[in-house]
KOLZA-963502 format. One record per atom (N, C-alpha, C): x, y, z. Coordinates in steps of 0.001 Angstrom, whole numbers, padded with zeros to 6 digits, always signed. Layout:
# residues N
XYZ ...
***
This chain:
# residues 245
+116854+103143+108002 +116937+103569+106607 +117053+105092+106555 +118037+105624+105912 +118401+106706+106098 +118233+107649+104632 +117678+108193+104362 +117222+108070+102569 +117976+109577+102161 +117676+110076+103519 +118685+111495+103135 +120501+111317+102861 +121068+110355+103127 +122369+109935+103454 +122401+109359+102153 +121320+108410+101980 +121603+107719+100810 +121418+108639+099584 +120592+109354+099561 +120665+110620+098214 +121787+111085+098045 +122564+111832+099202 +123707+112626+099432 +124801+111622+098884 +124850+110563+098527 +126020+109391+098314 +125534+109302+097305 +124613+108863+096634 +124467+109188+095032 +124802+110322+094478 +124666+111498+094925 +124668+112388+094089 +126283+112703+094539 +127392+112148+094511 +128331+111984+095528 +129286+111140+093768 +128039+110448+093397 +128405+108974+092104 +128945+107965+093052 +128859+108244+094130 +128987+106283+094693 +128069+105530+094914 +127653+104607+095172 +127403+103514+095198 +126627+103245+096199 +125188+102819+096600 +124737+102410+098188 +125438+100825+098020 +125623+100118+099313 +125661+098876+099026 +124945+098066+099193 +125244+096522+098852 +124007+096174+098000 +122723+096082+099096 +122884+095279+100348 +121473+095854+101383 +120990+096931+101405 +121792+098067+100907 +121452+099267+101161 +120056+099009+100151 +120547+098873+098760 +120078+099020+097271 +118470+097635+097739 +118782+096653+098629 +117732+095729+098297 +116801+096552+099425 +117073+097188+100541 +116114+097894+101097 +115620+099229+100933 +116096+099638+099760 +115389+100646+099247 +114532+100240+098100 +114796+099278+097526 +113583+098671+096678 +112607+097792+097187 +112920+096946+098338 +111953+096496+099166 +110745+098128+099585 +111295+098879+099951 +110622+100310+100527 +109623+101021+099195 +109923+101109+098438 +109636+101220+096729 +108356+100609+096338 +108555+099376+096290 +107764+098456+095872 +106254+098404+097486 +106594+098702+097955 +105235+098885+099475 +104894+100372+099002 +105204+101260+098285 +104824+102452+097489 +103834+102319+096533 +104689+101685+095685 +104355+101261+094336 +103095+100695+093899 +103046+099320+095197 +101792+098817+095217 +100632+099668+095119 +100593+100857+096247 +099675+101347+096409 +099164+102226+095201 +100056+102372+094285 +099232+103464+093213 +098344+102679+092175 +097441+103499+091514 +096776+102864+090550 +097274+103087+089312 +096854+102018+088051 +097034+101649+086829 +097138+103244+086576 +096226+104049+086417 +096369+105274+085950 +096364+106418+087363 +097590+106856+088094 +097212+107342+089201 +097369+108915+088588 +096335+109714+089669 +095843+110791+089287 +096896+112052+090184 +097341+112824+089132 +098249+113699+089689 +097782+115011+089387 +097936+115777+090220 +097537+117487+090261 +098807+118477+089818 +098448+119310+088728 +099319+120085+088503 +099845+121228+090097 +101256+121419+089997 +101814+122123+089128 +102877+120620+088739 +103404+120129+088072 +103777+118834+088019 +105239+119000+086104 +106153+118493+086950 +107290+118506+085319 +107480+117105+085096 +106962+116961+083953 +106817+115550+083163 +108168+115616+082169 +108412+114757+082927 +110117+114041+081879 +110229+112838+081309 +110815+112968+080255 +110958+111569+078627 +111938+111003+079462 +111994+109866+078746 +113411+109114+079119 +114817+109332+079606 +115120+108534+080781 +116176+109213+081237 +116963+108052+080635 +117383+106960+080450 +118509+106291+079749 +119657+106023+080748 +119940+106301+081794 +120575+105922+082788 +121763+107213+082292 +121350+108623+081815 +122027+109417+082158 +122254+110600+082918 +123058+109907+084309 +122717+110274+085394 +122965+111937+084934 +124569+112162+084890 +124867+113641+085140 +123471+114468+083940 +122860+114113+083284 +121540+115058+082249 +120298+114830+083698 +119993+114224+084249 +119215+114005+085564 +119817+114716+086830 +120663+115042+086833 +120792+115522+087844 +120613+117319+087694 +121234+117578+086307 +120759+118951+085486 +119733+118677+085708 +118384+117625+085736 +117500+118558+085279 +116799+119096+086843 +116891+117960+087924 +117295+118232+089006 +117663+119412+089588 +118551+119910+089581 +119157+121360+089265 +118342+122358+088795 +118015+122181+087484 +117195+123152+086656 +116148+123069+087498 +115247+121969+087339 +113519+122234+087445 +113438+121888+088965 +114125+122010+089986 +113804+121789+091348 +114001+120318+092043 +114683+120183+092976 +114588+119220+094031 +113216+118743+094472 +112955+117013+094895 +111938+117054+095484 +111795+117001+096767 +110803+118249+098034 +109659+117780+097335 +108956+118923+096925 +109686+119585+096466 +109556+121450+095900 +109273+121295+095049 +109694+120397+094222 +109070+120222+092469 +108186+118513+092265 +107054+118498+092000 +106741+117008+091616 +107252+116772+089872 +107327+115569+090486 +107540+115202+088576 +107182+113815+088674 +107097+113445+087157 +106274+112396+086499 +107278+111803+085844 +108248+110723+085739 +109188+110471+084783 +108200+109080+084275 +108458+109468+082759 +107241+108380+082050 +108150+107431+081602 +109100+106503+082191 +109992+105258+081947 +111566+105572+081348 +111688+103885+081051 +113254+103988+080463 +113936+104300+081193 +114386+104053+082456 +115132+104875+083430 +116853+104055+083429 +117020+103176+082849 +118158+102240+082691 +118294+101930+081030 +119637+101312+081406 +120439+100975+079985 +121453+101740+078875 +121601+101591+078422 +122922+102571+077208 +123645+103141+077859 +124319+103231+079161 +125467+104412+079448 +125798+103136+080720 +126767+103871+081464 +127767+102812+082481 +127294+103663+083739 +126677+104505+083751 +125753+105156+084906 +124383+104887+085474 +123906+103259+084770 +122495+103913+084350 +121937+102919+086122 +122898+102163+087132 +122536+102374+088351 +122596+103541+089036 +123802+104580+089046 +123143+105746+090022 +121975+106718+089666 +121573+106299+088259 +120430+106760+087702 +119157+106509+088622 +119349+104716+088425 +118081+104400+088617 +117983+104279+090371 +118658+104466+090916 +118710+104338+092746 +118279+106225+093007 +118765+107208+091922 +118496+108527+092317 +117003+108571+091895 +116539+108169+090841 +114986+108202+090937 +114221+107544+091567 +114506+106401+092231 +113625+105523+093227 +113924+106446+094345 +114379+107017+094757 +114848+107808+096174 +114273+108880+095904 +114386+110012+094944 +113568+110734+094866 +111889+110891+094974 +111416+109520+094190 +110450+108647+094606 +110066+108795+096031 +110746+108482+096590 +110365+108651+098496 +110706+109711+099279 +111237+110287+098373 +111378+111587+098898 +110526+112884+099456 +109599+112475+100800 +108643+113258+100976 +108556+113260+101821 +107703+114228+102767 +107712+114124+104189 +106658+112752+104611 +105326+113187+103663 +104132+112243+103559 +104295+112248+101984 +104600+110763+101769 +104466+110292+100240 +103003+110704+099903 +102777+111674+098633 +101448+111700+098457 +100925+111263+096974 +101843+110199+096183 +101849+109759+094990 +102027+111010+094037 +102524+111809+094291 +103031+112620+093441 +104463+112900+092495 +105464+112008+092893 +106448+112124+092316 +106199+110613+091568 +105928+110669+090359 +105832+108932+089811 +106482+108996+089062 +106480+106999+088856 +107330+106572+088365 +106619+105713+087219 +106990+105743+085821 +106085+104639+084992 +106568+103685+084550 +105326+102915+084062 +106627+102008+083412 +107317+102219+081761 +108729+101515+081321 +108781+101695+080268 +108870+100758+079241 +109267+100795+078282 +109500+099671+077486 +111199+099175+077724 +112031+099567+078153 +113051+099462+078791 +113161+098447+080037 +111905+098171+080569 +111415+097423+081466 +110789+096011+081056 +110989+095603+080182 +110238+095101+078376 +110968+093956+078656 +110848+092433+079436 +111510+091326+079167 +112544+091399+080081 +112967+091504+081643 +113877+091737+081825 +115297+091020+081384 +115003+089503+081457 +116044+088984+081052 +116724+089067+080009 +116047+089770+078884 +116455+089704+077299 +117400+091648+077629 +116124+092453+077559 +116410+094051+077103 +118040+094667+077978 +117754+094369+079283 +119006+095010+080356 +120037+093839+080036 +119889+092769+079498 +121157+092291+079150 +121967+092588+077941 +120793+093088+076747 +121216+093283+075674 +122369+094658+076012 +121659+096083+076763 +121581+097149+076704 +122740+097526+077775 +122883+096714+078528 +124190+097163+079800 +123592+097110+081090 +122516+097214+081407 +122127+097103+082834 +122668+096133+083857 +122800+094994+083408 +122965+093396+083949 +124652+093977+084325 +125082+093784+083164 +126540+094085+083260 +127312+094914+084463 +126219+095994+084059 +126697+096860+085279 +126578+096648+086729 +125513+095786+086688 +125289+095929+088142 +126177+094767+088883 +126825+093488+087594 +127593+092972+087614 +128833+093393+088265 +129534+094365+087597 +130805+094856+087390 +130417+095633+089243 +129734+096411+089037 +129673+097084+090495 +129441+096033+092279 +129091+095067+092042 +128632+094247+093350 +129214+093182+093199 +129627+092255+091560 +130319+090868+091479 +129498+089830+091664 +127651+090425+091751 +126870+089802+091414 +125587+089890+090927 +124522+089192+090740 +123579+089736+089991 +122408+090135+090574 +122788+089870+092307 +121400+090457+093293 +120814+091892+092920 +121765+092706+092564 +121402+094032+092644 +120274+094401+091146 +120945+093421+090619 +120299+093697+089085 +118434+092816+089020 +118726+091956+090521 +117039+091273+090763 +116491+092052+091331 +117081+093218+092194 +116329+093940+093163 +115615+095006+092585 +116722+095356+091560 +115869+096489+090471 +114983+096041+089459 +115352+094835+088691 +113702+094166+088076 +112983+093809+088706 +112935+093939+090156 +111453+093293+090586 +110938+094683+090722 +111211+095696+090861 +110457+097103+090764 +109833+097217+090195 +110558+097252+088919 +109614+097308+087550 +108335+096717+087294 +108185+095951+087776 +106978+094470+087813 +105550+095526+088390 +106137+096572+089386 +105236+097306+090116 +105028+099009+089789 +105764+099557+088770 +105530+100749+088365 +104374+100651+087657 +103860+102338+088091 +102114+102385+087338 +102006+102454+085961 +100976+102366+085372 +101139+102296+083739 +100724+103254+082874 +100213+104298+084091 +100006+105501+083536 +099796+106766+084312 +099767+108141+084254 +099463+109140+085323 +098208+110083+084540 +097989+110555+084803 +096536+111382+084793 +096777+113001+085056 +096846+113936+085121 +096914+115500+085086 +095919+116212+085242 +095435+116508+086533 +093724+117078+086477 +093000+116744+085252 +092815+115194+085412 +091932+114587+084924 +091620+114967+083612 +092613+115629+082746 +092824+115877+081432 +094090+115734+080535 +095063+115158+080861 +096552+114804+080639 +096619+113518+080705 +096585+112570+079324 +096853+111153+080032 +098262+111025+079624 +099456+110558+080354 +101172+110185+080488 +100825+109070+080413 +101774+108533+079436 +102099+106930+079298 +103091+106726+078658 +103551+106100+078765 +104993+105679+077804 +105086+105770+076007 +104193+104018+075855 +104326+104379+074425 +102997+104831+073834 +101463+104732+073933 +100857+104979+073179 +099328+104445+073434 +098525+104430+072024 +097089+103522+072599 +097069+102302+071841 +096118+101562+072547 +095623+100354+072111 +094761+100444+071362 +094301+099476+070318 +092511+098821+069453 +092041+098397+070240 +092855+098160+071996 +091944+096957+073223 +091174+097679+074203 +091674+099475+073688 +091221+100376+074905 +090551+101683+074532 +089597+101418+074902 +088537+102496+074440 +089159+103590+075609 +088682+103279+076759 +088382+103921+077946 +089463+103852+078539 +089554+105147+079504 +090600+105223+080701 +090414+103862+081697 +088982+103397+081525 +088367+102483+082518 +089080+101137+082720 +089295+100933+081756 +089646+099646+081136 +091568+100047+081297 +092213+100637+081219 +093543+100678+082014 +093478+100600+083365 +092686+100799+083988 +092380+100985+085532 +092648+099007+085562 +092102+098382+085256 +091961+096846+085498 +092946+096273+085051 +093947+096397+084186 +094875+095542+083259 +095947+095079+085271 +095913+094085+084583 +096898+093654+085849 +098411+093743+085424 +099177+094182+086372 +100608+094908+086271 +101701+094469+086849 +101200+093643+087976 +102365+093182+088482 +102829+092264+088216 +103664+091925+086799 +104513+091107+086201 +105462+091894+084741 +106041+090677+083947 +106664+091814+083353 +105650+092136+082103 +106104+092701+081117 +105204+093147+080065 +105053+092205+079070 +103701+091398+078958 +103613+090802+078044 +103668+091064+076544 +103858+089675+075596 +104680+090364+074136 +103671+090954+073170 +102192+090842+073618 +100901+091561+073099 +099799+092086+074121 +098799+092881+073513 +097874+092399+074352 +097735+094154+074778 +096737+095092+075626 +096760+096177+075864 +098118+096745+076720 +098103+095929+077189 +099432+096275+078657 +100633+096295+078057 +101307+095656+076754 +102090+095503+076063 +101877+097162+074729 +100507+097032+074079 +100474+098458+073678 +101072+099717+074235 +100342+099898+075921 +100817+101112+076369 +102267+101273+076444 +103133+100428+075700 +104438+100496+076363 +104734+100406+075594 +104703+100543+074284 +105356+100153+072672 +104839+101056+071144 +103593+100861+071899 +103248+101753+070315 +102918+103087+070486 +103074+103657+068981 +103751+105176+068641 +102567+105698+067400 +102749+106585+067585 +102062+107513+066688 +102297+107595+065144 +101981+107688+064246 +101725+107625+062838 +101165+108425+061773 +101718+109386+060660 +100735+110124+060398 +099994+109269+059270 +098518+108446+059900 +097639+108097+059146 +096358+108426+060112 +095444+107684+059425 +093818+108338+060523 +093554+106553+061774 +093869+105734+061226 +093799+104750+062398 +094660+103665+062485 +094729+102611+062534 +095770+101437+062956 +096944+100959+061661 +097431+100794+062436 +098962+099945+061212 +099696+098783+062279 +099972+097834+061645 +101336+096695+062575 +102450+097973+062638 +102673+097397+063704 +104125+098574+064167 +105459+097640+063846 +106546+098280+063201 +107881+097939+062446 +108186+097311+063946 +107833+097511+064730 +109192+097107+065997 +108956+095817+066800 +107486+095495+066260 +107283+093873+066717 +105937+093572+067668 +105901+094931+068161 +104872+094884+069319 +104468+096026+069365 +103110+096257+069889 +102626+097801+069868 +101779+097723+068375 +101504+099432+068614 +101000+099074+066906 +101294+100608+066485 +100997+101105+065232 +100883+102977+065197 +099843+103323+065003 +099311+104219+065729 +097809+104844+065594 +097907+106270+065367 +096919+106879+064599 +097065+108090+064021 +096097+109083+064300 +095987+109878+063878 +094875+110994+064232 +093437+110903+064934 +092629+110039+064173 +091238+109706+063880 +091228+108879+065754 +092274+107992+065431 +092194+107306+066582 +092515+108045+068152 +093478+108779+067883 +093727+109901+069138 +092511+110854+069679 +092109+111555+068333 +090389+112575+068577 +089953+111564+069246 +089413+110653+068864 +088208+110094+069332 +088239+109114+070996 +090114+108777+071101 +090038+108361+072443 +090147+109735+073867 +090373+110721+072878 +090499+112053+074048 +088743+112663+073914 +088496+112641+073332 +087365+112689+073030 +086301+111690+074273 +086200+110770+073712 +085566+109851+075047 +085961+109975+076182 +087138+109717+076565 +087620+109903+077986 +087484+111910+078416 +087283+112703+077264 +087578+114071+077883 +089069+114418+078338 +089819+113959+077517 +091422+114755+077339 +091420+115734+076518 +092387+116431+077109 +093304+117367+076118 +093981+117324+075597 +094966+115899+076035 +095956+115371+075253 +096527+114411+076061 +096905+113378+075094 +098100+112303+075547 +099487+112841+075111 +100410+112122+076554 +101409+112797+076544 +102042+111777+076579 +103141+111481+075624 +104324+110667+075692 +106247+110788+075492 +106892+109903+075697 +108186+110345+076222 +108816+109717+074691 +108722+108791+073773 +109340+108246+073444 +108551+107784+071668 +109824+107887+070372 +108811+107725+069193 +110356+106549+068337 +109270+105761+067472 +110193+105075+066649 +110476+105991+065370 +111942+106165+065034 +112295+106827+063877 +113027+105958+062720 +112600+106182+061322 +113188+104980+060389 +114233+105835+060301 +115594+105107+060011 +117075+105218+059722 +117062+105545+058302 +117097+106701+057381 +117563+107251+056167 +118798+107375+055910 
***
């Protein structure tokens, strides 16, 4: 496995083939395992929103904010779907991912809501398709949802930064209680593990049903008081629902 060769060919816009692609997610996922629900990362660290499977804006940022393993970063989900790039996307961040001399869980990967049902969301959105159109079959597109099943569900920032995708739960008081939620499957359609990945912020003081089906919106009152208990400074997220005017 040659991971330097294989970077250099992505960033190239071709293609690994498909053994290439199932043994670098086989390699991934023996990573993956090892981190925790909320794994704990040390600054100096660049936390990035959604990448959307647009590679050439990833590779800028790449560019801009440093190669790894000179720069760590935190990408908090969504790494596929909406563009016809969004495999050399997602093969350049799993590789970057391993990109270390000694992996030291510092370059993570989360999960997103993009990751949300595989069979339904990447078919709706282009993922399937693509990976279709590129191999002529749908192995490549199993090798990359079974990843997902194993990204962490949250990162931590000297123990005062909580990263998560979408938001908090009414199910989660405590950092403690993310530590236990079991992860390795896909995201169920309620429930805390389904919160962190869906619901969004609100300007009210505590809970509302969230417009989008799942998740919920939580507002001020509720944010103080979960940074508050746990001792944050802030939750940090990549991603917000906006109503259409």
């Amino acid at each position: 496995m040659d991971l330097d060769q294989w970077i250099s060919k992505v960033k190239d816009g071709q293609h690994l083939s498909e053994d290439e692609l199932q043994l670098l997610c086989e390699y991934v996922k023996e990573i993956l395992i090892e981190e925790s629900n909320v794994q704990p990362v040390n600054s100096p660290v660049t936390v990035c929103g959604d990448i959307h499977g647009q590679f050439h804006d990833l590779m800028k940022l790449f560019q801009t904010g440093g190669h790894v393993p000179e720069t760590n970063y935190i990408f908090m989900g969504d790494f596929v779907d909406h563009t016809l790039l969004t495999l050399l996307s997602y093969v350049e961040i799993m590789k970057q991912a391993t990109n270390t001399e000694s992996y030291d869980l510092q370059n993570m990967d989360i999960h997103g809501d993009d990751h949300f049902m595989h069979s339904f969301l990447n078919l709706v959105y282009g993922f399937y398709d693509e990976c279709q159109r590129k191999y002529g079959n749908a192995n490549a597109w199993r090798y990359c949802t079974d990843v997902f099943d194993y990204l962490t569900l949250s990162a931590i920032i000297d123990g005062t930064v909580l990263c998560v995708h979408g938001g908090l739960s009414p199910d989660i008081r405590t950092i403690d209680q993310i530590r236990v939620i079991e992860r390795n499957c896909e995201i169920p359609h309620e429930g805390p593990f389904c919160d962190l990945m869906w619901s969004d912020p609100e300007d009210i003081e505590t809970w509302a049903v969230s417009p989008r089906g799942a998740g919920w919106l939580f507002g001020s009152r509720v944010t103080s008081e979960f940074n508050h208990i746990n001792k944050l400074d802030l939750v940090c997220r990549p991603t917000n629902l906006f109503k259409k005017v």
